[in-house]
N, C-alpha and C positions, 0 to 999 in steps of 0.2 A: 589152540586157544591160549591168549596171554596168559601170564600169571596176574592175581587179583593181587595190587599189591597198597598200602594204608602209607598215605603222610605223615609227617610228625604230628599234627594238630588232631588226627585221628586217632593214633596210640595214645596221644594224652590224654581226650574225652575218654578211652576203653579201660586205660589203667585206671582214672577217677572214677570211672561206672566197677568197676570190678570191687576198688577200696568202700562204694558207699553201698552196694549190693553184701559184698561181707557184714562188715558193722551195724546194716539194716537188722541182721537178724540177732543184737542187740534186745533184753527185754525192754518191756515198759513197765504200767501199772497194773495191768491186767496178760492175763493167757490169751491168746491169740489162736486162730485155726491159720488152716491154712490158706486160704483165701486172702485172710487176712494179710498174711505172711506174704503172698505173692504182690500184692498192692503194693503194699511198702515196698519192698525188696526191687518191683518195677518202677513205680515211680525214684526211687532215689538212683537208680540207674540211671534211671534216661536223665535228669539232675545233673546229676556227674558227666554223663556224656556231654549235655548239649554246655554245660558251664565248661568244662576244659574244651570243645573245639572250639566255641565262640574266643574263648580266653587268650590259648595256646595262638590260636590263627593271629592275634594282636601283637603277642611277643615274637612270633615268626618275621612279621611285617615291618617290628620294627629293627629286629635283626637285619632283615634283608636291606633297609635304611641305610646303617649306621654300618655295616659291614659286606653290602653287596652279595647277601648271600650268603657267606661260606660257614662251614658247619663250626668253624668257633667261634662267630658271632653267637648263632643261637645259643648254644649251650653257658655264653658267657650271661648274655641277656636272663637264659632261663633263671643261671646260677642267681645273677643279681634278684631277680623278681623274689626268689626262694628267701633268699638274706633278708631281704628289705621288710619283706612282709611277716616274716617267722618274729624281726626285730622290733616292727612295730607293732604287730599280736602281742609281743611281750611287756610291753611298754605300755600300753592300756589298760587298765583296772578290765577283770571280768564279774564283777559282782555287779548284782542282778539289778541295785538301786541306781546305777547311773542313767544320765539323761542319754533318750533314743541317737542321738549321734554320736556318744563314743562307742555306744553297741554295734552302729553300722561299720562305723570305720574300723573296730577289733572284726568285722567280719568278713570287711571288705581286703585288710590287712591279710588274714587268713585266708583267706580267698586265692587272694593272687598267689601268697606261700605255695599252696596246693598247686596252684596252675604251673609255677615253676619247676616243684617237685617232680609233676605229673611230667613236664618236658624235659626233664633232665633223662629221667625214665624211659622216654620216648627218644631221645639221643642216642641213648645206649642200644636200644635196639634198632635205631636205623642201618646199623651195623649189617645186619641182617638183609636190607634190602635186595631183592637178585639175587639171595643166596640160595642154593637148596635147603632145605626142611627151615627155611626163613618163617613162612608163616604156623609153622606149629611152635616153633620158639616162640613170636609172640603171644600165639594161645598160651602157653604157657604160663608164660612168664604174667597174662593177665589172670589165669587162676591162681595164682602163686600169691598176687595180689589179693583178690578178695580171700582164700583161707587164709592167708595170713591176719586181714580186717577181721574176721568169723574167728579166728583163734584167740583172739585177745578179748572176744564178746563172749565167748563159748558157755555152754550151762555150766558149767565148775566155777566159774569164775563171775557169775554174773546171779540175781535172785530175782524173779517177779514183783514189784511191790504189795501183790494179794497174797503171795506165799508165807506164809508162817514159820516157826522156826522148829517145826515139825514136818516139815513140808507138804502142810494142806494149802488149801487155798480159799481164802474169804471170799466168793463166789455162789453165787446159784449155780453154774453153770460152767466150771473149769473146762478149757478148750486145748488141744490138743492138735498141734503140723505134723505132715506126715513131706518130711524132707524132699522127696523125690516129685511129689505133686508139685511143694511149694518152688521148687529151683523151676519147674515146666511152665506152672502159672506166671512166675515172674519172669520170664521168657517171652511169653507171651504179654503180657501186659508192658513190659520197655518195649515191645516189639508194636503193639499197638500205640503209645505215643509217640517215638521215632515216626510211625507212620502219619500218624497228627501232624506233626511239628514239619514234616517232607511236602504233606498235603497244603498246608498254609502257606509254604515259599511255593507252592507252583501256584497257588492261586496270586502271590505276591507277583510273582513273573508275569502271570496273564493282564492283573490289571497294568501293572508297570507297561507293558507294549500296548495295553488300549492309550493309556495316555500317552506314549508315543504316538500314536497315530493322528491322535484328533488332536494333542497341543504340538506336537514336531517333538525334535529331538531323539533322543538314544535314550530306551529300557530303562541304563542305568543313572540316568540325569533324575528320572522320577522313582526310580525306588523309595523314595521316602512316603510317596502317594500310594504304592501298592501297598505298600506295611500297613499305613493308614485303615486304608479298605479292606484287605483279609482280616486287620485284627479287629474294626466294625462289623465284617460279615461274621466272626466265628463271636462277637459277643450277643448278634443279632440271634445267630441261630439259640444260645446258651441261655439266651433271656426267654424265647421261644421255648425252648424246652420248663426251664423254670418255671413259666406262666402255666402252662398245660398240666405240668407237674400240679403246683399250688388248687388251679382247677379241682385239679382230679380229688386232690386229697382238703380241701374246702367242702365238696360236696359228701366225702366218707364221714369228714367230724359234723356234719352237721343231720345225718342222717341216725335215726333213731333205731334201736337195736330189736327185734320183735318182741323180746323178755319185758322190754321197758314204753310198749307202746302206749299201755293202760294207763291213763292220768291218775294219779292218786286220790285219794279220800279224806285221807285226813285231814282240818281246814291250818294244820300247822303246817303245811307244807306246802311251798309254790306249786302252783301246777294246779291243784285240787278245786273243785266249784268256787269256794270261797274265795281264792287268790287273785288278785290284780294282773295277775299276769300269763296266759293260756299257757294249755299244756305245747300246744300244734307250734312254738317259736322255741322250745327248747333246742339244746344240741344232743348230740350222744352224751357226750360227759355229765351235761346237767342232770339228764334225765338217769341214767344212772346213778349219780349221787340223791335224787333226790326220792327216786324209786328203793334204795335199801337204807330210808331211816329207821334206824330203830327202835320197837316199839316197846312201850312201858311196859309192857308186860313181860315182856324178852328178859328188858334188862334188871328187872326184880328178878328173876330167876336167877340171872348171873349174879349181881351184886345182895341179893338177898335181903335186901332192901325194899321199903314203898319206893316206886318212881314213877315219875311224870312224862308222858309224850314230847319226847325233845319235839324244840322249832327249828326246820332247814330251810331257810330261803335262796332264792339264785337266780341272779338277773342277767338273761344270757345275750348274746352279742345280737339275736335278731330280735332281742325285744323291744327295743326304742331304736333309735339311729344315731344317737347320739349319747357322747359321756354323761352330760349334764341326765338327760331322759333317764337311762340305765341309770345313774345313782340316785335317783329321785324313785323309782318304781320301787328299787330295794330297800329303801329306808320307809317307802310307805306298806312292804309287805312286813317290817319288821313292827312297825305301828298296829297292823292289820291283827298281827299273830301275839302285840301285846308282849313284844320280846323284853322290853326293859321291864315287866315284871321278876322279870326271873333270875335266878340269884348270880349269873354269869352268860357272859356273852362272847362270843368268838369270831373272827375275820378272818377266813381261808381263802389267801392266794392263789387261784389257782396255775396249773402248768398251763405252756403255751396252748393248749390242745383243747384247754376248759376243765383236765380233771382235776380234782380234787380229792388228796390224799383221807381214804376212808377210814383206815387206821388211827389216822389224828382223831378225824373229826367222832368217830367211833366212841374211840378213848374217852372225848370231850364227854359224849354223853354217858358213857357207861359209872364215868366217875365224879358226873356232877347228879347221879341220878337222873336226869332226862330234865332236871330244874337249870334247862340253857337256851339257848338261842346261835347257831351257827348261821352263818353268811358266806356266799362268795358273790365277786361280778365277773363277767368273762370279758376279757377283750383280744379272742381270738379262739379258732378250732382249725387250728395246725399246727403241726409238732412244732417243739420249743425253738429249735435250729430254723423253721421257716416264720417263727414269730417277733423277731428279734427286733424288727422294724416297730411292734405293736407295744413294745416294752414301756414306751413311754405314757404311750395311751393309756395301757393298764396302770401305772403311777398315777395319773391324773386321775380318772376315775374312782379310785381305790380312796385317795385324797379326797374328794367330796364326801364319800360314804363315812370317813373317817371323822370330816370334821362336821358331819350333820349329828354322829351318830357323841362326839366329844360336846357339840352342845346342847344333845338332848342330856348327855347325863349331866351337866351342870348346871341343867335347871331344876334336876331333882333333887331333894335333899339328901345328902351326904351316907346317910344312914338306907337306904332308901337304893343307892346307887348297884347296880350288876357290875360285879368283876368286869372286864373288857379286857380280850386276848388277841391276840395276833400270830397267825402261825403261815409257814411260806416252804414252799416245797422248788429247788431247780429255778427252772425262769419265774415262777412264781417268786421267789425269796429275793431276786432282785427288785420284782414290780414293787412288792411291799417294804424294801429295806430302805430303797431310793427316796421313798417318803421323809427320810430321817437327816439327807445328806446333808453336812454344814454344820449337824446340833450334835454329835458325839452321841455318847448315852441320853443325853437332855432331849432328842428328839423322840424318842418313844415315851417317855414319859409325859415329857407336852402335849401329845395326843390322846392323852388319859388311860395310856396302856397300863396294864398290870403289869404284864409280863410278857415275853415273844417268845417261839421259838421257829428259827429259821434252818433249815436242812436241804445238803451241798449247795449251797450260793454259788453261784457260776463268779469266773476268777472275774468276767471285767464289770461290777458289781462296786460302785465310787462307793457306798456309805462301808462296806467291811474293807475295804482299800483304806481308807481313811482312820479306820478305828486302828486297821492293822500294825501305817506307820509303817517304821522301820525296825520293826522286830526282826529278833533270828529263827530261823527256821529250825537250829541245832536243840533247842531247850525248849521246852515246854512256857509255853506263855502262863500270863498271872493274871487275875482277875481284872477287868478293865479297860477300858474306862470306864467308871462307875462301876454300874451292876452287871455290865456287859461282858460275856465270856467265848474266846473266839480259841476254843481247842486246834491244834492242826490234825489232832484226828483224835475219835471216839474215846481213843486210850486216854490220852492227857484226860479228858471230863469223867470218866473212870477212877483214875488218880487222884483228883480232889479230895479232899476231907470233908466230911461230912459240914463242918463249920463252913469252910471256903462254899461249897457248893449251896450251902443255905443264902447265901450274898446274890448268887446268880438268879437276876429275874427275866435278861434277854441273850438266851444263849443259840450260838451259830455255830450248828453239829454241820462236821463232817466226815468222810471218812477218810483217811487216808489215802485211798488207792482208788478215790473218786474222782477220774478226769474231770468231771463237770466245773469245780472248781481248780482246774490247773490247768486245760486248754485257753489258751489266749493266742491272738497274731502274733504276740514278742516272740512269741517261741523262734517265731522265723529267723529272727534276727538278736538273740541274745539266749546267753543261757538263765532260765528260772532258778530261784534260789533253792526249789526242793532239786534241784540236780546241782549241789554242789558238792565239794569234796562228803565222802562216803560218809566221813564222820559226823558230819553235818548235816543229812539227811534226817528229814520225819518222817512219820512211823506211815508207810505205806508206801514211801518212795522207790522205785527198784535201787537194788545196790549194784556196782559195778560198770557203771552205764556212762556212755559218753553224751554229752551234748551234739546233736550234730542238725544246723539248722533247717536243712529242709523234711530230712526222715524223722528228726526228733517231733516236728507239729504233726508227720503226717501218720507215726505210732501214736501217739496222742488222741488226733483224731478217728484211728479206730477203737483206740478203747471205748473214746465217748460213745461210741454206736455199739461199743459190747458191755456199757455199761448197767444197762437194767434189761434183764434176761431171767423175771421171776418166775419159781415154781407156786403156783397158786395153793397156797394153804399149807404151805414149806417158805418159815424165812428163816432169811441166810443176811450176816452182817457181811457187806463189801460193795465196791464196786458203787452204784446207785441208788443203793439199795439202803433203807432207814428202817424199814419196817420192825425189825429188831429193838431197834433204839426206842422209839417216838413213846411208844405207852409210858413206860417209867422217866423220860424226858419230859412229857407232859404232867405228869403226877409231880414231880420235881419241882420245875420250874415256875410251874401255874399254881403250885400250892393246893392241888386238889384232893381229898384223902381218903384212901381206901388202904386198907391191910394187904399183908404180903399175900394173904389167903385168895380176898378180893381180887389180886391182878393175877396171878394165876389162873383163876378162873376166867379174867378177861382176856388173856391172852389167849387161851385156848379157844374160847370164842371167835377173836378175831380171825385167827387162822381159819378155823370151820366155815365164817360167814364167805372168808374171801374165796374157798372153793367152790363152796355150795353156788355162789351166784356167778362165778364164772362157769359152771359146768351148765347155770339152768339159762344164762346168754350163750354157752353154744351151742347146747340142746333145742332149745327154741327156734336157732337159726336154722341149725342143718333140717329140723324136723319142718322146715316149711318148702324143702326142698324136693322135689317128686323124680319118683325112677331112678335111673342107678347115678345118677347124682348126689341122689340123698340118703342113697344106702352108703354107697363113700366117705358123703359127710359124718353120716350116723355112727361106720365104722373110726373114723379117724377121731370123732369124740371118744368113744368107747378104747381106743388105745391113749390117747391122754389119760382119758379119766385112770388110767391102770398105773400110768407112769407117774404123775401127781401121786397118786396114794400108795404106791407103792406093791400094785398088787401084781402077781405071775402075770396073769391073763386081762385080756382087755375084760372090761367091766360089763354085764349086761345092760340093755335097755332097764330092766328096774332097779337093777341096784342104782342106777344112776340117777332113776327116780327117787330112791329112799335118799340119799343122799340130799337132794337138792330141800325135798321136803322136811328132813332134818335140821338141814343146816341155814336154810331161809325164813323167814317170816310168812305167817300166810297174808295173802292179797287184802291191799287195805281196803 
């Protein structure tokens, strides 16, 4: 049997896959498993690989041009590509404000650099070729490569941006690689898109000889038609998958939970006999939110206070078919419920999905007394990531509600009028932020808002783009514009002085170490200014971290999906997570007043309500479930419910009843 032996253009895709397989394992914002760790570490491989053979094979070609071949053409070629690009990488600004084409050309600069590198490297070892122990040298010499990448990223040298400077982690749920899995998995995953990427050129091959056959010619006259066709067939299949994907999880948000089938009672709230709008067209999320209002007797108890039966309305995407219908139904259930009596009124954004952060709206009631009126409209029930198309919808929509709900209160007198708030969660805080675009601070205001407050904004989000400007990331930002306050994370809005922070009436919390706001496509192609020199970094950024553009978006983008990971009735500040912040954010901002006694006592609430009715939604579920399916279910609550609270043993069947009964409301 021959020896198996690699080209040039194939040592240079191995050493580039080696260098971006090390550096992969680089932190980000968040802890990572290992799974996670393999994705990455696979994808930026196969990166590296298919970028330097594509590359390498160009500089080979033109060697073999301009020199016939011989090996100090290449090596000259490679040298120049190395110089050229290293030269013109340096020559271009990398800060993060320039226009998208010197970002490309500093990458594409860096690019080739790398490619040259890579074949110089790949020179060296062709030395080797036909030699004995030839191919263990270059295994070598490509681990040598990525620990050398892996040594310069290592954990001594490098810090999570959830890690603290104790070294906890701002987390619910700190995750943990277990090295040996992660190098196996990332083995396997470069080894399954290599096999993608191999699969797509034979399908490239098959059509290129159909069209040889039925237009003439030779294979390689029509490869541009086969490219054509496999990269049509593999978007055909992707869209295929997508569709069925959206299906499936269209039909899950839109499906009601057994906890939440019962239509409510109260006539303050949609759904109930009185409402304009049936229970049977809610979604899960609505009915959810609209099933654990809180009732005025609850909240006397906590606030110690007389209070009144807050109003919840929620006008959900299959309740009309249209924007216009949907904002017409929700301003006539806020008419219905007599909202503008009441001495404050609120607009909650909700996430892609239809939910609606209950904490906020919680908060609302517990510290207006129950004397308010909340609102959402949905316009989608699919996660935020598959809603993104709907974003404007929701804008538009949100905009009718806004400006029916801006001229009922200017027709009433002055004295007479309800606060009017706005609050925005994730894709939510863009739907409702984009309302403002063009008017600085002036646009919340012109809407007759009191006060906002909007929590992680996704980064590509034009009105906090626009307020942002051209700040630096290194300092803590200053009040403004106007009354507008855009912390780069929890701490700066912590830091405020009591005076400064009284100015604040539209503030946009984030966290730090909150991908949601820091995943964008530029990633691909530029470095982000919270990855710039260490010193410069805000408070959540990792330290020690390189920019590298295809592993840098695709650690990013698993943070975002390890981003909210709650323990019910346990909050934890980081990550996605507000739950922490929003009560005293909203006390703050909204101007609403309760003693330090008071929110003490609400927060403790909050926590309680939010176990109690997730343990009695999946008590409900599994308990509809018969024979040893439902014993499994019933078990697998009963070890949550232990892990949630904290206790040795899984929880029995009644303690999980007392619980639920404790910490819920009885049936309206």
């Amino acid at each position: 049997m021959g020896r198996f032996e690699l080209d040039s253009s194939a040592r240079a895709g191995l050493l580039l896959a080696s260098y971006l397989a090390g550096a992969s394992q680089q932190p980000g914002l968040l802890t990572r498993g290992t799974t996670d760790q393999a994705i990455i570490s696979g994808v930026s491989a196969a990166t590296g690989y298919g970028w330097g053979v594509s590359s390498h094979s160009l500089l080979s070609s033109i060697a073999a041009r301009i020199g016939r071949g011989g090996p100090g053409s290449g090596i000259l070629v490679d040298a120049l590509a190395a110089g050229a690009g290293l030269a013109a990488a340096a020559a271009l600004p990398t800060e993060s404000g320039h226009r998208p084409g010197t970002s490309l050309a500093r990458l594409g600069a860096s690019a080739v650099a790398a490619t040259g590198v890579a074949g110089l490297g790949s020179r060296m070892l062709g030395w080797t070729r036909g030699r004995r122990g030839g191919s263990a040298i270059n295994a070598a010499a490509m681990a040598a490569v990525g620990v050398g990448a892996w040594w310069r990223v290592r954990p001594a040298r490098t810090r999570i941006g959830s890690q603290q400077d104790d070294g906890e982690f701002l987390e619910d749920t700190p995750r943990q690689i277990s090295p040996g899995e992660a190098a196996g998995l990332a083995v396997v995953t470069g080894a399954a898109l290599f096999g993608l990427s191999h699969a797509e050129s034979a399908l490239t091959d098959a059509i290129s000889k159909g069209a040889a056959r039925v237009i003439g010619g030779t294979p390689q006259d029509h490869r541009t038609i086969g490219r054509l066709g496999a990269t049509g067939i593999s978007f055909g299949v992707g869209w295929l998958g997508l569709t069925l994907a959206t299906a499936k999880l269209n039909g899950s948000g839109s499906q009601v939970e057994p906890a939440n089938t019962a239509a409510p009672t109260l006539p303050e709230v949609t759904g109930s006999p009185a409402s304009g709008i049936p229970w049977d067209v809610q979604s899960r999320e609505g009915t959810r939110w609209l099933s654990e209002v809180l009732l005025a007797d609850h909240i006397t108890d906590v606030m110690g206070e007389p209070a009144k039966q807050p109003i919840r309305v929620y006008a959900s995407l299959d309740a009309a078919a249209t924007e216009e219908e949907r904002a017409e139904l929700l301003f006539a259930e806020l008419e219905r419920t007599d909202a503008f009596s009441r001495s404050a009124i609120a607009i909650f954004s909700p996430t892609g999905s239809g939910y609606v952060n209950y904490v906020a709206s919680e908060t609302f009631e517990y510290l207006t007394r129950g004397d308010c009126a909340s609102m959402a409209i949905e316009y989608s029930v699919l996660p935020s990531a598959l809603s993104l198309t709907r974003a404007e919808m929701g804008t538009r929509q949100t905009q009718l509600v806004v400006d029916r709900i801006t001229e009922r209160l200017l027709a009433m007198p002055a004295d007479q009028r309800p606060r009017f708030f706005m609050f925005g969660e994730s894709l939510g805080s863009k739907v409702s932020e984009e309302l403002f675009l063009g008017h600085s601070d002036v646009g919340p205001r012109s809407r007759g808002l009191d006060a906002g407050v909007w929590v992680g904004t996704p980064a590509f989000t034009k009105w906090r783009s626009a307020l942002w400007a051209d700040r630096s990331q290194a300092e803590p930002p200053g009040i403004g514009p106007g009354a507008t306050y855009l912390p780069r994370a929890v701490s700066d809005w912590h830091a405020l002085s009591q005076a400064d922070r009284d100015k604040v009436r539209y503030l946009l919390l984030q966290n730090g170490d909150d991908p949601v706001p820091k995943f964008e496509a530029p990633l691909l192609w530029r470095r982000p200014d919270w990855l710039g020199p260490d010193s410069t970094r805000p408070p959540g950024a990792p330290h020690g971290t390189d920019w590298l553009p295809v592993t840098t978006f695709i650690t990013t983008f698993i943070d975002l999906m390890n981003a909210l990971t709650p323990t019910p009735g346990v909050f934890q500040e980081g990550g996605h997570d507000y739950r922490v912040e929003i009560p005293e954010a909203i006390r703050a901002v909204w101007r609403l007043q309760a003693s330090d006694e008071q929110m003490v006592r609400v927060n403790e609430a909050l926590r309680a309500r939010e176990l109690g009715w997730e343990l009695k939604r999946d008590w409900d579920s599994a308990a509809l479930k018969a024979g040893r399916k439902g014993e499994k279910a019933r078990a697998k609550v009963e070890r949550e419910a232990a892990d949630w609270t904290g206790a040795a043993d899984p929880l029995t069947e009644e303690e999980i009843a007392g619980i639920i009964a404790r910490d819920t409301e009885p049936e309206q």
